[in-house]
C-alpha positions as CSV (number, residue, x, y, z in Angstrom):
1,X,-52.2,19.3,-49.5
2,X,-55.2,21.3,-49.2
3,X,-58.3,19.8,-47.8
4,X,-61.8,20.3,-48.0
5,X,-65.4,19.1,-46.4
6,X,-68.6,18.5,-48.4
7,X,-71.4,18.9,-45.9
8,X,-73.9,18.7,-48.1
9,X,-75.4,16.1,-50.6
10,X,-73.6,16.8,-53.8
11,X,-72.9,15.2,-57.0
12,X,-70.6,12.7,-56.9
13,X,-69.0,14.6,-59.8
14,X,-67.2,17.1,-57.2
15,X,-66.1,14.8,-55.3
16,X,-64.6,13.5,-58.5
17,X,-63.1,17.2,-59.5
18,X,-61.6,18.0,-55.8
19,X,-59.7,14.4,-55.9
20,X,-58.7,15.3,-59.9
21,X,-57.4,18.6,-58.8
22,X,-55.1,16.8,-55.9
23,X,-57.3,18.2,-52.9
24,X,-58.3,15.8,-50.3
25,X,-61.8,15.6,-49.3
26,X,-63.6,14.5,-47.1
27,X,-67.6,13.7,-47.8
28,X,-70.0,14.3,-44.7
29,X,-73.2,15.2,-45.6
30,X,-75.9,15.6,-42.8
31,X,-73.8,16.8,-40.0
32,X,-74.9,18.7,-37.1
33,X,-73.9,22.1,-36.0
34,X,-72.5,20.8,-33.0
35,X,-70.0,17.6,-35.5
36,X,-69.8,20.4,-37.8
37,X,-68.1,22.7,-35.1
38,X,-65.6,19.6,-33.5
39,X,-63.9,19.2,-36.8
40,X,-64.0,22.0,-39.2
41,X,-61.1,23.3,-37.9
42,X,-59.4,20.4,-40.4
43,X,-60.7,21.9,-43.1
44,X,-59.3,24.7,-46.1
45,X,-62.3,24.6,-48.0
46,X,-66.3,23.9,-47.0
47,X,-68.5,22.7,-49.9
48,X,-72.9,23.7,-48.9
49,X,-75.9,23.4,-50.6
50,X,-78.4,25.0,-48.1
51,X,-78.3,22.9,-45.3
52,X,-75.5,23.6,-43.9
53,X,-75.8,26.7,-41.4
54,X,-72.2,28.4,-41.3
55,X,-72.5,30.3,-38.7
56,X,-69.9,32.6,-36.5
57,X,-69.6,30.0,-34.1
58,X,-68.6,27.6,-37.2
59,X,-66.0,30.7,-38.2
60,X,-64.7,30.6,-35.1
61,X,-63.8,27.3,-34.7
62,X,-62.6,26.9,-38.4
63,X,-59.1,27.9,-37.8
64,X,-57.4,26.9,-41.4
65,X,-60.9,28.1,-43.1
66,X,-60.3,29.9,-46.1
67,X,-63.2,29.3,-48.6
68,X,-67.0,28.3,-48.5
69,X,-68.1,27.3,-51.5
70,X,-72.3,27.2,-52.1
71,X,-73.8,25.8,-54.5
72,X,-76.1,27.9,-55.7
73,X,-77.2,31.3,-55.2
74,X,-78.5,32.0,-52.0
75,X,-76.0,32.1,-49.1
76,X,-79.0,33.1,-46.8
77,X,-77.2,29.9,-44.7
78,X,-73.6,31.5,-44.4
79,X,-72.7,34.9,-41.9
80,X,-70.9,36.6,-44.5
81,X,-69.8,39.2,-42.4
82,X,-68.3,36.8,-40.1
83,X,-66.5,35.1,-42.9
84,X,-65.2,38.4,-44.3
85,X,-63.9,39.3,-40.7
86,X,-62.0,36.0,-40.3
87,X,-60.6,36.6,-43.7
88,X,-63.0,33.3,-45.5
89,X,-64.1,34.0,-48.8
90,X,-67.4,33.2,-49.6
91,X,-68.5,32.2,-53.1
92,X,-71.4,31.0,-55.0
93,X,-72.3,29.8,-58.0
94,X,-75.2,33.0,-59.3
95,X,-76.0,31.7,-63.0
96,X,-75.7,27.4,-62.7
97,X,-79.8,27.2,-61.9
98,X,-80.7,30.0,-63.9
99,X,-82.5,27.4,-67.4
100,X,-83.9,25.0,-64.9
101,X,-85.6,27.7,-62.5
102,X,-87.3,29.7,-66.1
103,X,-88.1,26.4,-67.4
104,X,-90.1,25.8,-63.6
105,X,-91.7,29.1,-64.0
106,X,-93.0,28.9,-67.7
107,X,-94.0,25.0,-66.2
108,X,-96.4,26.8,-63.8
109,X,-97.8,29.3,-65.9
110,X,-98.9,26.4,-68.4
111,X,-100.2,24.6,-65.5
112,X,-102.3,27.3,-64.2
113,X,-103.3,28.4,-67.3
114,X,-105.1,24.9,-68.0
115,X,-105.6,24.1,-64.3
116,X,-103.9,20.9,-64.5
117,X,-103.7,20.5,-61.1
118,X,-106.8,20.5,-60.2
119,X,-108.3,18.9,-63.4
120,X,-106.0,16.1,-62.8
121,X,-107.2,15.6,-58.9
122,X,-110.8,15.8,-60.3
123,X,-109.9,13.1,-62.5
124,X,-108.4,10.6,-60.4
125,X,-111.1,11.1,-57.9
126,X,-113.4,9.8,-60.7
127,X,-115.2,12.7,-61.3
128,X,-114.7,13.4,-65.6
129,X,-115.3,17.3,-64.6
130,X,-115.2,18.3,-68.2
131,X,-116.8,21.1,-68.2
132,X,-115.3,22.3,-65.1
133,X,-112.2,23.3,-65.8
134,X,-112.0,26.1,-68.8
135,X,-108.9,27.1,-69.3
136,X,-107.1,29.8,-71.2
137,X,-104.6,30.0,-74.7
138,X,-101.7,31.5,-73.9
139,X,-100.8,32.2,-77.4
140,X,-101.0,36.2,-77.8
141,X,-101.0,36.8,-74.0
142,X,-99.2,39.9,-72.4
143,X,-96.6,38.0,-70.1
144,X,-95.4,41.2,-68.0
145,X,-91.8,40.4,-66.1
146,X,-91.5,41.7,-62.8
147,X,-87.2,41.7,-63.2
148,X,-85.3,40.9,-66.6
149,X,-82.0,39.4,-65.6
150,X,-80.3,36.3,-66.1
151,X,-83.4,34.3,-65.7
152,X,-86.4,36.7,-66.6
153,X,-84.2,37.0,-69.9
154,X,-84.7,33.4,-69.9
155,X,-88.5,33.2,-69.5
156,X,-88.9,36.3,-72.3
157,X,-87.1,33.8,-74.6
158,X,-88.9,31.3,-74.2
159,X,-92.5,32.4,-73.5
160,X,-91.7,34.8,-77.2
161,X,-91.4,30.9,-78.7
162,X,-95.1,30.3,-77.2
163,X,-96.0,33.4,-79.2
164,X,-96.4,35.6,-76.2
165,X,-96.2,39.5,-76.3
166,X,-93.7,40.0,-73.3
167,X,-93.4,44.0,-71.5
168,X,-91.1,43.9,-68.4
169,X,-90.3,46.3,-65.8
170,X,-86.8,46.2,-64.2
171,X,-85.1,49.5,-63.3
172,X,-81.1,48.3,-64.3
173,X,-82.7,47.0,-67.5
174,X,-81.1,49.7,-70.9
175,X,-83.7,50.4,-73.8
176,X,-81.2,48.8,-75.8
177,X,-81.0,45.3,-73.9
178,X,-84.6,45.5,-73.8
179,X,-84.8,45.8,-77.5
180,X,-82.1,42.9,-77.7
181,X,-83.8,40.7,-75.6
182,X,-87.4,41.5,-77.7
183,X,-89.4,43.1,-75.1
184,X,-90.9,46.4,-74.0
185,X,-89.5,47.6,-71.6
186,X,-92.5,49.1,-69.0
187,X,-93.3,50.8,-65.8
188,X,-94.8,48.7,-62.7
189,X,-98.1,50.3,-63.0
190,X,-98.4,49.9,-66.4
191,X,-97.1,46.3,-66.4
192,X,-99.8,45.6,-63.4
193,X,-102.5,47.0,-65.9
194,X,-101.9,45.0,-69.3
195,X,-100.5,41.8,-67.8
196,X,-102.2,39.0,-68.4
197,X,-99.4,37.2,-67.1
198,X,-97.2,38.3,-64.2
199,X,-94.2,36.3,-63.4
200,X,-91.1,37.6,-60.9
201,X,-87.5,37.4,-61.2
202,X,-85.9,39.7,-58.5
203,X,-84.1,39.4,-55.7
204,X,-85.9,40.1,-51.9
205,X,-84.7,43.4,-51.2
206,X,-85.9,46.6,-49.0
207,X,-86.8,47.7,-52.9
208,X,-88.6,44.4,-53.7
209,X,-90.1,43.4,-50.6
210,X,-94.2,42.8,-51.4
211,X,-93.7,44.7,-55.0
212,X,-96.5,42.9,-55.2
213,X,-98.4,44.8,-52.5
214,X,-102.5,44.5,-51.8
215,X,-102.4,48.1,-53.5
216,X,-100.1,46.7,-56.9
217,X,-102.7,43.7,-57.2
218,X,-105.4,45.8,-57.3
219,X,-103.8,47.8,-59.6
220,X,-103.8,44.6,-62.1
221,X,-105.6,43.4,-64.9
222,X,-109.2,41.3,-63.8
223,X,-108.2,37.9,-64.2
224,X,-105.0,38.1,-64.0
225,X,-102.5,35.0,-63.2
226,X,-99.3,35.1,-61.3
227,X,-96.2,33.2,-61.1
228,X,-93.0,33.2,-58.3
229,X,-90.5,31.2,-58.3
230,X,-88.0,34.0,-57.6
231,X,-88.0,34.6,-53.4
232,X,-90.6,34.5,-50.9
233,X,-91.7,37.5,-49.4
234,X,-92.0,39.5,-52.6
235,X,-96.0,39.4,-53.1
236,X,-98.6,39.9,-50.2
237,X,-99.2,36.5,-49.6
238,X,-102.7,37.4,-47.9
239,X,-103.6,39.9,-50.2
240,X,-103.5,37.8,-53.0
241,X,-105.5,35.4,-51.4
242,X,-108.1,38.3,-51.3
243,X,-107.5,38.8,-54.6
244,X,-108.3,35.3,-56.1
245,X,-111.3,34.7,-53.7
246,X,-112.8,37.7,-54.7
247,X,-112.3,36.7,-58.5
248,X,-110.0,39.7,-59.5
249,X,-106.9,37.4,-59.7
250,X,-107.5,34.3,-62.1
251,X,-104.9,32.4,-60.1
252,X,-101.4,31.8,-58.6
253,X,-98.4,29.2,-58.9
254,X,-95.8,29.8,-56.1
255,X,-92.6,27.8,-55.5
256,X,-91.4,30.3,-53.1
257,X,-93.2,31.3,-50.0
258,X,-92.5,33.8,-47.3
259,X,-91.9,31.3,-44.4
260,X,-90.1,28.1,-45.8
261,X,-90.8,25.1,-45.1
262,X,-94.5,26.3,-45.8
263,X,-96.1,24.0,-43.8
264,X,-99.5,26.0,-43.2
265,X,-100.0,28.7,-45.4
266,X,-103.1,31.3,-46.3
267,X,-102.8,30.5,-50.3
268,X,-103.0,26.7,-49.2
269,X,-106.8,25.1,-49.7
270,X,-107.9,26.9,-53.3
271,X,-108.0,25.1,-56.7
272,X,-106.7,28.0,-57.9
273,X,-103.2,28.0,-56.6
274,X,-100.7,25.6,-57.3
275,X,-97.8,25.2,-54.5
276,X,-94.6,23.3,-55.3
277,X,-92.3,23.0,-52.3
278,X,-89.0,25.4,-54.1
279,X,-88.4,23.5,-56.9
280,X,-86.3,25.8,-59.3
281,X,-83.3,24.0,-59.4
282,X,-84.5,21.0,-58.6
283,X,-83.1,19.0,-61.8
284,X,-80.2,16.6,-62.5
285,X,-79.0,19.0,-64.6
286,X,-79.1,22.3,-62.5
287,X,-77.9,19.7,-59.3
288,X,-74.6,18.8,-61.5
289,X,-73.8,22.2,-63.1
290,X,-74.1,23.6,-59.3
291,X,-72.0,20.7,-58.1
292,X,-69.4,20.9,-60.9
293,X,-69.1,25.0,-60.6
294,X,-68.5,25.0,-57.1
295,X,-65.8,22.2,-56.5
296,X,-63.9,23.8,-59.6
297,X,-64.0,27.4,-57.7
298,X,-63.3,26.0,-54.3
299,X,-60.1,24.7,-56.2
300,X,-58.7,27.3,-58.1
301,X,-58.7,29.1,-55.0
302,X,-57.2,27.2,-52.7
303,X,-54.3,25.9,-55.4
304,X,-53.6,29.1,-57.6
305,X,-55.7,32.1,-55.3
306,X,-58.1,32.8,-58.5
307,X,-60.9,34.2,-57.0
308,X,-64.7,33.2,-58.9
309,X,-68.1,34.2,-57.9
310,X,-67.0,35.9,-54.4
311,X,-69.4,37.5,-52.8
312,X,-66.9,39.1,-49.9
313,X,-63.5,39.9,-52.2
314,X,-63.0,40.8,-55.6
315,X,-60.7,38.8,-58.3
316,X,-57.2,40.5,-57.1
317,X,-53.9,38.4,-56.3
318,X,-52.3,38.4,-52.6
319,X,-50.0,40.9,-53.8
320,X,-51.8,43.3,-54.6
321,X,-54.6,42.9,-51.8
322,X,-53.2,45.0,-49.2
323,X,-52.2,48.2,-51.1
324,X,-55.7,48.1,-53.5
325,X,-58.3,46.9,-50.5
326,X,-58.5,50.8,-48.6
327,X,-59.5,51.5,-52.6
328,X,-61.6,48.7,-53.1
329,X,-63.3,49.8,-49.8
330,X,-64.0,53.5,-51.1
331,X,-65.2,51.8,-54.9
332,X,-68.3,50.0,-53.7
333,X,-69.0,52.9,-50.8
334,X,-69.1,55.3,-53.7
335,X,-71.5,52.8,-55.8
336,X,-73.5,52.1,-52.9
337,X,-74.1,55.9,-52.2
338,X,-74.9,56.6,-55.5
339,X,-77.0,53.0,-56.3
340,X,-79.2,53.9,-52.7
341,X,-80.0,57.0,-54.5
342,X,-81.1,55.5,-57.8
343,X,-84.4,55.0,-58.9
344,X,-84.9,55.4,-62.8
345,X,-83.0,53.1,-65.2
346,X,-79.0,53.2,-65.4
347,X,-77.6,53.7,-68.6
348,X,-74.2,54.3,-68.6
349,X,-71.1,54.3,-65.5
350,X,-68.0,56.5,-65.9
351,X,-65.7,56.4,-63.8
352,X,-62.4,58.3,-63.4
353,X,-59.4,57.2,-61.9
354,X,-56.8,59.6,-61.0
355,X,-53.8,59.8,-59.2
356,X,-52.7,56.6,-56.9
357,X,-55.6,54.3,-58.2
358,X,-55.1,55.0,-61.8
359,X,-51.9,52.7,-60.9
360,X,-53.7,49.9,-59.4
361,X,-55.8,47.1,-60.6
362,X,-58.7,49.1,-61.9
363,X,-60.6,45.9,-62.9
364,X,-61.3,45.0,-59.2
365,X,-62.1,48.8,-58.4
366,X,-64.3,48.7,-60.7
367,X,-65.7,45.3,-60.3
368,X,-66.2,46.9,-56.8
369,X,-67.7,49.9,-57.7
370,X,-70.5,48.3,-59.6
371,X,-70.8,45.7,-57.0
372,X,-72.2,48.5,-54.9
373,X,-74.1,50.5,-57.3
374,X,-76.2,47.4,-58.2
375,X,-76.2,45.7,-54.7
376,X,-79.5,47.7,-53.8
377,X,-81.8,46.6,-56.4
378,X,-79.9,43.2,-56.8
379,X,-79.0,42.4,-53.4
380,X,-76.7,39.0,-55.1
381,X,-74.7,40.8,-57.4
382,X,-70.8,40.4,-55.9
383,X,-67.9,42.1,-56.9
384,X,-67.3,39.4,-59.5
385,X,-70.3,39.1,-61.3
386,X,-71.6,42.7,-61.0
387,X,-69.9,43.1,-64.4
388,X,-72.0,40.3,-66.4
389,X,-75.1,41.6,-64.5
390,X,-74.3,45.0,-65.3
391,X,-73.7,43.5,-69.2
392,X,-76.9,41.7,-69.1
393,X,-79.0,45.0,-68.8
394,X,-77.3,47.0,-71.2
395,X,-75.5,49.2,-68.7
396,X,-72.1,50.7,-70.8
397,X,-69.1,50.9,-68.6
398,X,-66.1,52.9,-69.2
399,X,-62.8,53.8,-67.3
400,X,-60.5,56.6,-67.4
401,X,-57.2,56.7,-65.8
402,X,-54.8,60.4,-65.2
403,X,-52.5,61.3,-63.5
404,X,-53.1,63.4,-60.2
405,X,-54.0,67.5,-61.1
406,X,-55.5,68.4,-58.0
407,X,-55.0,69.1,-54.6
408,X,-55.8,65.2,-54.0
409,X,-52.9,62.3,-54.5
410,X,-55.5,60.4,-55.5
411,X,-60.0,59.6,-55.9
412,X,-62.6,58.2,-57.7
413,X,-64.9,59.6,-59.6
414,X,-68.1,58.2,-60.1
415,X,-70.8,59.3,-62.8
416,X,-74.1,57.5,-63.7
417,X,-76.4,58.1,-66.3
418,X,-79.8,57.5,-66.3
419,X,-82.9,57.2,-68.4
420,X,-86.1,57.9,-67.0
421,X,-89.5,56.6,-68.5
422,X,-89.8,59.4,-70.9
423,X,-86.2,58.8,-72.7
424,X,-84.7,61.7,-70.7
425,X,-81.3,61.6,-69.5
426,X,-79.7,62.7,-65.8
427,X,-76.4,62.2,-63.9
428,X,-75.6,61.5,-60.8
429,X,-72.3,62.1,-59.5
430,X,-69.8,61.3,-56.5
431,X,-66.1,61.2,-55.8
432,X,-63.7,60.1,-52.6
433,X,-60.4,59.4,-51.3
434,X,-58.4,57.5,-49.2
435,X,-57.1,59.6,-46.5
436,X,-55.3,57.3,-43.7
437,X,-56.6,54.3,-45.0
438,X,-60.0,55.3,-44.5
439,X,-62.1,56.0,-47.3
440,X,-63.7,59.4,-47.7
441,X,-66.4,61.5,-49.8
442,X,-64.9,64.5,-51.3
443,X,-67.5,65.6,-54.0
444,X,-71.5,65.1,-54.1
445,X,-73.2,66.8,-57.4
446,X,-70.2,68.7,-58.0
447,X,-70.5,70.2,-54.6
448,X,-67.0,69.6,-52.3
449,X,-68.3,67.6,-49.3
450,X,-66.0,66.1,-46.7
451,X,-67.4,63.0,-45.0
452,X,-66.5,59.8,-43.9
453,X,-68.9,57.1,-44.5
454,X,-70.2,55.4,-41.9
455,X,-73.4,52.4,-41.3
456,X,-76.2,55.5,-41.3
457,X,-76.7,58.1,-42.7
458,X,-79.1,61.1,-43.5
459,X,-78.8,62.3,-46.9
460,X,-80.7,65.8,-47.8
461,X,-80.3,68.3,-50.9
462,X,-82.1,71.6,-49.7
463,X,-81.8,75.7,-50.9
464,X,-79.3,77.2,-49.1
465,X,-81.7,78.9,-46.8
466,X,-80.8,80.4,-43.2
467,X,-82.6,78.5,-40.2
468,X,-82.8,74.8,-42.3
469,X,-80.1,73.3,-39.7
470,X,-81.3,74.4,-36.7
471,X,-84.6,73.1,-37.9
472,X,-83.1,69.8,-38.8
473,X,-81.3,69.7,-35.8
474,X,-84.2,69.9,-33.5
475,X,-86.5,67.6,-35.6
476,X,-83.9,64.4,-35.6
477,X,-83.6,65.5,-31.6
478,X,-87.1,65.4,-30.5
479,X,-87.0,61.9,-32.6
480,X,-84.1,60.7,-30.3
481,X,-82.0,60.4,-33.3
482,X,-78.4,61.1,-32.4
483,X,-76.1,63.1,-35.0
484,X,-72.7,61.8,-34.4
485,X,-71.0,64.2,-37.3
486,X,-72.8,66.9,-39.4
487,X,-70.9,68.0,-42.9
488,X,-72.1,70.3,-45.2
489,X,-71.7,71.7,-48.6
490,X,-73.1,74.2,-51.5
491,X,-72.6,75.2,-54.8
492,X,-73.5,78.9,-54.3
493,X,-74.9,81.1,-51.3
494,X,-78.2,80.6,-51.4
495,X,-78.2,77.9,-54.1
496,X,-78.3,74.1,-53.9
497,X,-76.7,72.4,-50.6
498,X,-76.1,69.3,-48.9
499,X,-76.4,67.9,-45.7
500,X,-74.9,64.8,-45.0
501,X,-75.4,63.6,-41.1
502,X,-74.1,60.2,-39.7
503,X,-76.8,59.5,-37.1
504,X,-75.9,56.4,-34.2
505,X,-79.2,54.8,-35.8
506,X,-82.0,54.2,-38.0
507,X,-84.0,57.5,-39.1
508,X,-88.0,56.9,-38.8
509,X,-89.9,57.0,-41.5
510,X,-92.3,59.6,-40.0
511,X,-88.8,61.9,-39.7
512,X,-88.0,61.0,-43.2
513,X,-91.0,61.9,-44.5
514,X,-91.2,65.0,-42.6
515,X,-87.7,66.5,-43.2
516,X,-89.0,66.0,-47.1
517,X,-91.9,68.0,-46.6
518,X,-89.5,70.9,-45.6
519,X,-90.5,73.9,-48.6
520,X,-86.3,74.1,-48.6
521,X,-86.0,70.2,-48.8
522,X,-85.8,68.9,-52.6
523,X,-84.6,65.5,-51.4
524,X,-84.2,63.5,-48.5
525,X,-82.7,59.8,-47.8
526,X,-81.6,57.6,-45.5
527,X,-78.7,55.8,-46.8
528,X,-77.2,52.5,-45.1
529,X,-73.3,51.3,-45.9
């Protein structure tokens, strides 16, 4: 009989479910890492919230370990790459706090806009401040979201029923979803310029990081007010602080911060922020859905191998993992090469299965495939719910299976679409194989390319011009940036080429920028896998 540990305070209801199911379980909430360590190794199945650190020392000592189950989003508290290597699948449960963390946000905004805080220390001080606190309607408001997912779709819905006008900016969002959801879809700068409302629903990614910069905030309205309950680290918390002393920014509400537990912070001391300590999901409703979600995965799993919500394997049986994972491996590296090298709005995703994987289960390759397009912007999305995230924006998916023509047994094809803000269309477009189990670029723009990926890479288009390499060479030299392999390709002497050089680290950002500034250069990237 299977048997699994809850080491975290959760519903009684999973505890209820695991039992139901025929699982034993065991319910130690609180443990240390050190209790945690001395008798995991009992143990199928884990059950977190985010206390719980599982760490590679937990990995290693869990022996039988073949799930963690969070639940919640974030897995910030689990080494997924230590999990993947010991062969632990690691799930969440993405969309169970999604009504009670909109709800939180449009809470905040309501708050702020009347100053209910403060009006209501005032108050209780014995004060009767009246005239004090002059708040604002936010009935005809621009609420502008900053992400338009699962939740920020939520917020649109239900700030449109407070007869808001709602613009929103998010780069995977389709005009079509936007016009199905009810909302114009925006730029940032534009959005930062007719907000009168800002609140944020992405993900803290390399893309996201301080979107909210001391540039972006001056770049918004005069008296503008912000909300966050999304992820610390995405607005400059000191700049904004700037930014309401100074009277530009109206106020704030933040229920993420940058460093959690925020016990001293620079936003702290003003009436005209409002701190809650991360309550999103912090309901009886969200707690249970989380709770129920989670004990239900954790048991499919280990009694029948379906795999939900994984953020390390996609939904594939144990028959067919060993001949479709080299294929799985080459999906998301193709989506991640062509989703680091996306900026305008996808569209649309072909992709073109021929050969050997036009046998397999194309579901999970693609499921993969998307995982890694979206991963960049969306740093949660997993192979099993990149689909409904891909859904929620609009983004049309389609499949085509042939049998081999070429000189290949088998690839992948990969062609996006996108929309820029203007309406017009562009493609990008990438293809690989599997050649000794290792997957492999074959195709870049319709250019042959043969490379193997590897963790860095230096990614330029340039004119086929003589001298560019040895110019290239010598600048990522006098950087100290090693080139382990160097591959080219071109369309036509003297046309379009590509340069594709595995490095041994991390380009800087001074090389980056100067290798763009090349007169043959027309694009340059660092790309990461």
């Amino acid at each position: 009989m299977p048997k699994v540990l809850i080491a975290d305070k959760l519903s009684p209801a999973a505890v209820a479910i695991f039992q139901e199911r025929g699982l034993e379980v065991d319910n130690k909430p609180g443990m240390t890492k050190e209790e945690l360590i001395a008798c995991v190794d009992q143990y199928d199945g884990i059950a977190i919230r985010s206390a719980t650190k599982v760490t590679a020392d937990v990995l290693k000592a869990a022996k039988k370990l073949k799930v963690v189950g969070r639940a919640g989003i974030g897995v910030d508290n689990v080494d997924i790459p230590a999990a993947t290597a010991a062969g632990v699948i690691v799930m969440n449960t993405p969309f169970g706090n999604s009504i009670t963390t909109a709800e939180h946000a449009i809470s905040l905004m309501l708050a702020l806009a009347r100053e209910i805080p403060a009006a209501n220390t005032s108050t209780q001080a014995g004060k009767w401040e009246k005239n004090r606190f002059m708040g604002v309607e936010i009935t005809g408001k621009v609420l502008g979201l900053i992400g338009a997912g699962n939740i920020g779709s939520i917020v649109a819905n239900r700030a449109q029923g407070l007869k808001m006008r709602v613009i929103a900016f998010d780069p995977y969002l389709s005009p079509e979803r936007a016009v199905e959801l009810g909302v114009e879809k925006v730029e940032l700068n534009d959005l930062l310029a007719r907000a009168d409302f800002i609140t944020l629903h992405v993900p803290k990614t390399a893309e996201t990081k301080n979107i909210l910069s001391a540039d972006a905030i001056a770049k918004t309205k005069k008296g503008v007010r912000i909300v966050n309950c999304a992820r610390g680290g995405l607005i400059d918390e000191a700049a904004l602080r700037a930014a309401i002393d100074n009277g530009h920014v109206a106020g704030a509400a933040l229920d993420v911060f940058e460093t959690e537990p925020a016990k001293e912070n620079v936003l702290f001391g003003s009436d005209k922020v409002i701190c809650t300590p991360h309550l999103g999901a912090s309901t009886n409703e969200a707690q249970e859905n989380v709770a129920l979600q989670v004990a239900e995965q954790i048991s499919d799993y280990l009694l029948t191998g379906a795999v939900t919500n994984a953020l390390n394997m996609p939904s594939i049986s144990a028959a067919e993992a060993a001949q479709v994972k080299p294929w799985i491996d080459l999906a998301e590296k193709l989506g991640g090469f062509a989703g680091q090298l996306t900026g305008t709005s996808l569209t649309a995703v072909e992709i073109l299965y021929e050969g050997t994987p036009s046998a397999l289960n194309t579901r999970a390759l693609t499921q993969a495939a998307l995982s890694g397009l979206l991963r960049p912007m969306l740093s949660e999305v997993n192979m099993v719910n990149a689909p409904v995230v891909a859904k929620d924006r609009g983004i049309k998916i389609s499949e085509t299976r042939r049998d081999a023509e070429g000189i290949y047994e088998g690839f992948i094809k990969l062609v996006v679409t996108m929309t820029d803000a203007s309406g017009a269309e562009s493609t990008r477009r990438v293809a690989g194989t599997v050649a000794n189990g290792r997957p492999r670029l074959i195709q870049i723009k319709d250019i042959p390319m043969e490379s193997e990926f590897a963790p860095h890479m230096f990614y330029i288009v340039n004119e086929d011009k003589p001298g560019f390499i040895g110019k290239l060479g010598t600048m990522l030299g006098d950087a100290g940036v090693n080139i382990a392999n160097f591959n080219l390709g071109r369309s036509e002497p003297g046309q379009d080429a590509i340069c594709l050089v595995e490095v041994d680290g991390p380009v800087p950002d001074a090389v980056i920028a100067a290798v763009a500034k090349l007169p043959v250069v027309k694009h340059a990237k660092t790309l990461v896998f």
